[in-house]
C-alpha positions in Angstrom: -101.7 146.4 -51.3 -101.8 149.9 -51.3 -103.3 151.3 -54.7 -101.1 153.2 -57.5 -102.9 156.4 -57.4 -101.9 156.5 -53.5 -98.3 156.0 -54.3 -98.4 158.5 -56.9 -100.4 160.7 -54.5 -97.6 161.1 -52.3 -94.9 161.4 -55.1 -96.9 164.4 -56.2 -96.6 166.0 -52.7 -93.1 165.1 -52.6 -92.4 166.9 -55.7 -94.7 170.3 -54.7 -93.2 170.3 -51.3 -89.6 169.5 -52.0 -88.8 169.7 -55.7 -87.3 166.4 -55.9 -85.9 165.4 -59.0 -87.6 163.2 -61.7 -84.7 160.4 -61.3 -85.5 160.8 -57.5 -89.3 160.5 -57.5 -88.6 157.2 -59.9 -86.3 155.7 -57.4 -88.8 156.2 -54.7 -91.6 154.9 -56.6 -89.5 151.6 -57.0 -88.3 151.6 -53.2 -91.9 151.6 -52.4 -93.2 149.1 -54.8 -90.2 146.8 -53.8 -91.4 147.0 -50.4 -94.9 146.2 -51.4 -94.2 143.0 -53.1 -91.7 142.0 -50.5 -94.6 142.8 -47.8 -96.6 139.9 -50.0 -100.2 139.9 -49.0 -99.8 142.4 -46.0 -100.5 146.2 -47.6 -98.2 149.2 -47.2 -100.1 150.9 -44.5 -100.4 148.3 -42.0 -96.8 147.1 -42.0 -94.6 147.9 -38.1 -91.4 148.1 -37.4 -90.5 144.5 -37.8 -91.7 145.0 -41.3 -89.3 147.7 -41.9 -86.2 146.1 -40.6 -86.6 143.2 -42.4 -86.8 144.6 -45.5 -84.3 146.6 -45.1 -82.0 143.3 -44.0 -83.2 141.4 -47.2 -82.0 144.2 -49.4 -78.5 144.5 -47.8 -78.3 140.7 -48.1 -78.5 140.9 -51.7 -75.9 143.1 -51.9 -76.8 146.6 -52.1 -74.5 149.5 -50.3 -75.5 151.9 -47.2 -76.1 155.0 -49.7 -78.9 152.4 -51.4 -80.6 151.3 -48.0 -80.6 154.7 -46.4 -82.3 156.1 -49.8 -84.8 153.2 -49.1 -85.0 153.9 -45.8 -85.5 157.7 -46.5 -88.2 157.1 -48.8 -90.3 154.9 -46.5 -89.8 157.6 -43.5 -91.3 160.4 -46.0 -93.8 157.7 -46.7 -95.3 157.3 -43.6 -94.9 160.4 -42.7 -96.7 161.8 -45.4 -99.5 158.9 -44.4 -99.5 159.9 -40.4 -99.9 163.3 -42.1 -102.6 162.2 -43.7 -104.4 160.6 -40.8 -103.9 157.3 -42.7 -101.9 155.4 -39.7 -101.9 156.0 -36.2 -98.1 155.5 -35.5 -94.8 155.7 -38.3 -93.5 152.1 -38.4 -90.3 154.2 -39.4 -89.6 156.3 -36.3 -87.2 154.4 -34.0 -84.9 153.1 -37.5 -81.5 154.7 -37.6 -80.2 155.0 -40.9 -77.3 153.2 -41.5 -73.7 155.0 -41.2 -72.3 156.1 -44.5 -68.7 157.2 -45.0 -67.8 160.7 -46.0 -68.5 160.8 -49.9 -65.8 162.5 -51.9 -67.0 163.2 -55.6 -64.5 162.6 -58.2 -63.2 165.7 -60.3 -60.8 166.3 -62.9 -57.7 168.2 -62.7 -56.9 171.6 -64.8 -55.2 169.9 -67.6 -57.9 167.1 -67.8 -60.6 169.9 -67.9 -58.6 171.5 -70.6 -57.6 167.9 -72.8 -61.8 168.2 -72.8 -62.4 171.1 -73.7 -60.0 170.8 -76.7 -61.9 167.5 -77.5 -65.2 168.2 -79.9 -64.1 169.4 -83.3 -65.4 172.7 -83.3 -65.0 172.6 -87.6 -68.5 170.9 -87.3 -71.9 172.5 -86.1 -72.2 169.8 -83.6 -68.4 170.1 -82.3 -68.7 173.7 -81.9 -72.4 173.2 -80.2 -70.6 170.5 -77.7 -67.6 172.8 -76.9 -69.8 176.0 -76.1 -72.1 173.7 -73.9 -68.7 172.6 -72.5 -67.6 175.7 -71.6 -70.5 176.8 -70.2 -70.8 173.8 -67.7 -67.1 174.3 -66.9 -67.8 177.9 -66.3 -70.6 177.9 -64.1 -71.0 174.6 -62.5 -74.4 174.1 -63.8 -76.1 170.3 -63.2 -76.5 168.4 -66.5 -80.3 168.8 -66.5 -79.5 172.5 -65.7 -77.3 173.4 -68.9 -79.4 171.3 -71.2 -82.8 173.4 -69.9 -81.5 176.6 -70.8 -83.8 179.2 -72.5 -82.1 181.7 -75.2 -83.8 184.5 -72.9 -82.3 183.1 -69.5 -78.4 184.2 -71.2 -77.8 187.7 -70.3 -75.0 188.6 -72.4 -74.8 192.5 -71.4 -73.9 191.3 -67.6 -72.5 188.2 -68.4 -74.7 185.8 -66.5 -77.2 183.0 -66.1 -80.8 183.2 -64.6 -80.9 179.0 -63.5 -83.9 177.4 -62.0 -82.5 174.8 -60.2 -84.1 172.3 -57.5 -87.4 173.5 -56.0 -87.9 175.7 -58.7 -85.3 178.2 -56.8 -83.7 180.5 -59.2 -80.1 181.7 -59.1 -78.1 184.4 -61.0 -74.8 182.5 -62.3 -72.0 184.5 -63.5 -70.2 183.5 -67.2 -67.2 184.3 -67.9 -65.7 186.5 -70.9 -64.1 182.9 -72.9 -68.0 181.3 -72.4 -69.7 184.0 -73.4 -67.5 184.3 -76.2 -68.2 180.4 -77.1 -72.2 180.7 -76.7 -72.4 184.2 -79.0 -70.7 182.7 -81.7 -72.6 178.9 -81.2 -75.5 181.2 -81.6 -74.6 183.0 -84.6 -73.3 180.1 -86.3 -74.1 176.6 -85.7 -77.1 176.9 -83.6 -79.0 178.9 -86.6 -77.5 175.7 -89.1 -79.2 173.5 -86.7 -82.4 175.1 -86.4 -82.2 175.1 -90.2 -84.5 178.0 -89.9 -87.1 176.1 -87.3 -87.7 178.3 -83.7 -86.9 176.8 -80.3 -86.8 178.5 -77.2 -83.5 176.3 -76.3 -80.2 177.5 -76.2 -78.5 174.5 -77.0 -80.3 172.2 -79.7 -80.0 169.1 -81.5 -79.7 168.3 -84.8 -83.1 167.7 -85.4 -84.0 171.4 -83.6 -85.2 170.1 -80.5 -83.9 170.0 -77.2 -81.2 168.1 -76.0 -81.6 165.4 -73.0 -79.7 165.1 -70.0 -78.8 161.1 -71.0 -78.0 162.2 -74.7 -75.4 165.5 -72.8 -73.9 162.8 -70.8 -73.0 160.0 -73.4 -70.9 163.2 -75.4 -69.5 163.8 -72.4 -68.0 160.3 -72.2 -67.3 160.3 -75.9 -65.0 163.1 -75.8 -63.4 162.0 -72.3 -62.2 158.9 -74.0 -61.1 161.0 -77.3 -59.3 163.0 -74.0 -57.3 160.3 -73.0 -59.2 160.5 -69.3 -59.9 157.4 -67.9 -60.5 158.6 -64.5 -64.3 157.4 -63.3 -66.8 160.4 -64.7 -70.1 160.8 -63.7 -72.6 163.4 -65.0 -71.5 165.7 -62.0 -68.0 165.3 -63.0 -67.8 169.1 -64.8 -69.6 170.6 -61.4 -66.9 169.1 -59.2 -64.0 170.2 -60.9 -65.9 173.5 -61.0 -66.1 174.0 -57.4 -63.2 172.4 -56.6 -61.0 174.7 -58.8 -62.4 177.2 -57.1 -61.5 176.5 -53.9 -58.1 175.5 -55.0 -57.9 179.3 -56.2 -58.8 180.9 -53.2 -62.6 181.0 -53.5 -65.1 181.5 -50.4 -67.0 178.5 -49.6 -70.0 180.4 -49.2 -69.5 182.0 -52.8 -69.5 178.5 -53.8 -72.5 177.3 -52.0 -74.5 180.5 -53.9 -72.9 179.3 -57.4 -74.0 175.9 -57.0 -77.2 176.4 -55.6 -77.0 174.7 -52.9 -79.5 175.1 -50.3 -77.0 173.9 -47.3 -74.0 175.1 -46.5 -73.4 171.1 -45.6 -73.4 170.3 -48.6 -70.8 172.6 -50.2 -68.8 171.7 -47.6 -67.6 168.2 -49.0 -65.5 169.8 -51.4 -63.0 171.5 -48.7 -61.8 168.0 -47.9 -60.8 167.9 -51.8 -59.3 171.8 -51.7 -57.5 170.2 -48.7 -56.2 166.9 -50.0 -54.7 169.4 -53.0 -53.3 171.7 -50.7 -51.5 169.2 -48.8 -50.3 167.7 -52.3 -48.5 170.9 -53.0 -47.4 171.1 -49.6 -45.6 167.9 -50.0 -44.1 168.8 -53.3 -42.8 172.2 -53.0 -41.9 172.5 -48.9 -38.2 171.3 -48.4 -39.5 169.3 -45.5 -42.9 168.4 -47.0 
């Protein structure tokens, strides 16, 4: 079997070349050990094609989805890619695989008056209510991921111009405009409850615990929950959900898709372009509600 420290090897070479996320690189790392104890005594570099199908059909008998076995798939075609790279193997077991057909993923988002209901959610008479609703805002505001908002530094806030300097994926940075309301929110979470949870410690953070560290993308998401139930929302949320109904209220208002790609940092125009089919499906909502033949 293929040592650790190889595996790890090309996780690291994933990460300098790509920027992959942490969550990703774990997911990998289990894809490939998977593999490796389904493999038994043959290692990961000698296994063919064979070996790769089969796999592959094993997982989807036990039940995982398309979006699961094409990550899988994904990862092992990086994987011995990286290793042909390498001059580790002579030929990519992986090369002739298709990945399997997904169907056209539609994220879930909230509606204007859902957004609102949780906004209106933390009570803001408490330091951490009024911490929760500026970082609310702000990930309303500016469509930042989870792990984005919660990394903010107090020097990446530029309150003069109104905007964000993000580091997003691949260490690519992107200026993020805020508006007036936001701002409004973080400047007085920062003169107020931010400097009672600090309690007169320093952190580089914008947004900070109650202990004065930083807060963690899990620990963002569970409040996020919290205050959706307290919101009466019981649409599914995931820690995206904020980011969706950012874009796709922008849309909905006229926005340029390409403004929208730049906002969310997206790389590909591709993938910005999911969320037309959502502008679409509300356009064709009020269409049928207002036309006198819709």
């Amino acid at each position: 079997m293929i040592s650790a420290q190889a595996i790890e090897a090309f996780l690291n070479a994933l990460w300098l070349e790509f920027g992959l996320s942490d969550n990703t690189l774990a997911a990998y790392r289990s894809d490939l050990k998977q593999f490796a104890v389904w493999l038994k005594h043959k290692e990961l570099p000698t296994a063919d094609d064979t070996d790769v199908r089969g796999f592959l059909a094993s997982q989807r008998q036990a039940g995982i989805s398309s979006r699961s076995a094409a990550r899988k798939l994904s990862c092992l075609k990086r994987f011995y890619g990286y290793l042909l790279r390498e001059a580790k193997i002579a030929a990519d077991p992986t090369q002739l695989i298709d990945a399997p057909q997904l169907g056209r993923y539609l994220p879930g988002s909230l509606s204007e008056s859902d957004v609102e209901a949780l906004l209106l959610a933390p009570e803001i008479t408490s330091t951490l209510g009024f911490r929760d609703r500026a970082m609310l805002e702000i990930l309303y505001a500016t469509g930042l991921r989870v792990s984005e908002l919660v990394g903010l530094s107090f020097s990446q806030v530029n309150f003069r111009q109104g905007c964000l300097r993000v580091i997003g994926k691949g260490d690519k940075e992107r200026l993020v405009p805020v508006g007036e309301e936001a701002i409004d929110w973080v400047e007085r979470y920062i003169s107020g409850a931010r400097q009672a949870l600090l309690a007169g410690r320093q952190s580089d953070y914008l947004f900070v615990t109650a202990r004065g560290g930083a807060m963690t993308r899990q620990a963002f998401w569970h409040i996020i929950k919290r205050y959706a139930k307290q919101a009466g929302i019981d649409k599914h949320l995931s820690p995206h959900t904020l980011r969706h109904a950012f874009a796709t209220h922008l849309l909905n208002h006229g926005a340029d898709l390409r403004v929208v790609q730049l906002l969310l940092g997206h790389s590909d125009l591709s993938t910005t372009q999911i969320y037309t089919h959502i502008a679409q499906q509300r356009l064709k909502e009020l269409h049928r509600q207002h036309h006198p033949r819709g």
